[in-house]
C-alpha positions, 0 to 999 in steps of 0.5 A: 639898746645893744647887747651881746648874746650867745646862740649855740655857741656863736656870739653876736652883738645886736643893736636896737632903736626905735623898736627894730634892729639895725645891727647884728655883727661878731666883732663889735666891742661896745658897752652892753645894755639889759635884753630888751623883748626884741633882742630876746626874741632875735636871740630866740631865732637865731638860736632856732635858725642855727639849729636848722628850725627856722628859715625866715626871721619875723623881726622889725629891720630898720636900715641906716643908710641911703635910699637906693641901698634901701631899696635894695634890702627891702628886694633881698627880703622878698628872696626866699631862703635858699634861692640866689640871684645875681647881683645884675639881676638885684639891680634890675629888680630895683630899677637901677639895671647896670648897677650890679657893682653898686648892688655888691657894695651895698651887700658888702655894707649890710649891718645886718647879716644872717637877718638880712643874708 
């Protein structure tokens, strides 16, 4: 299922299977389906995170994509709002230490931004 929705005037387009998110993004033009519970509620929190309420998003993240890539979302997880580290340091978290550019590519591949930052 996929839909757009607005939240404070920003307009995204989300994409659900199997009952977690695998997509948010601005630009995408595809055919809508009816909100389903889980994209009202990352509505909800996106409408509250752009508001200044919310830090941290309690939504079910599935990730398309390779294992290491995986591996290295599932770390970005774990960082707490706020806090930034490199992408040399990701790399050695995921036990793949030299792997910083891979890492940055991986980063640049996110499909879920803001959810996944």
């Amino acid at each position: 299922m996929s839909n757009y929705v607005e939240a404070l005037g920003r307009r995204f387009y989300l994409e659900e299977e199997e009952g977690a998110l695998v997509y948010c993004g601005v630009l995408q033009i595809k055919e809508s389906s009816p909100n389903t519970p889980l994209i009202e509620k990352a509505k909800k929190q996106l409408e509250e995170y752009f508001r200044g309420e919310r830090k941290v998003f309690t939504l079910p993240l599935a990730y398309k994509t390779t294992n290491f890539r995986k591996r290295v979302y599932k770390e970005i997880e774990k960082i707490p709002y706020g806090q930034v580290i490199t992408y040399g340091e990701l790399a050695k978290r995921v036990g793949s230490p030299g792997a910083a550019r891979a890492v940055g590519s991986t980063m640049g591949a996110n499909d879920l931004m803001i959810f996944l930052p």
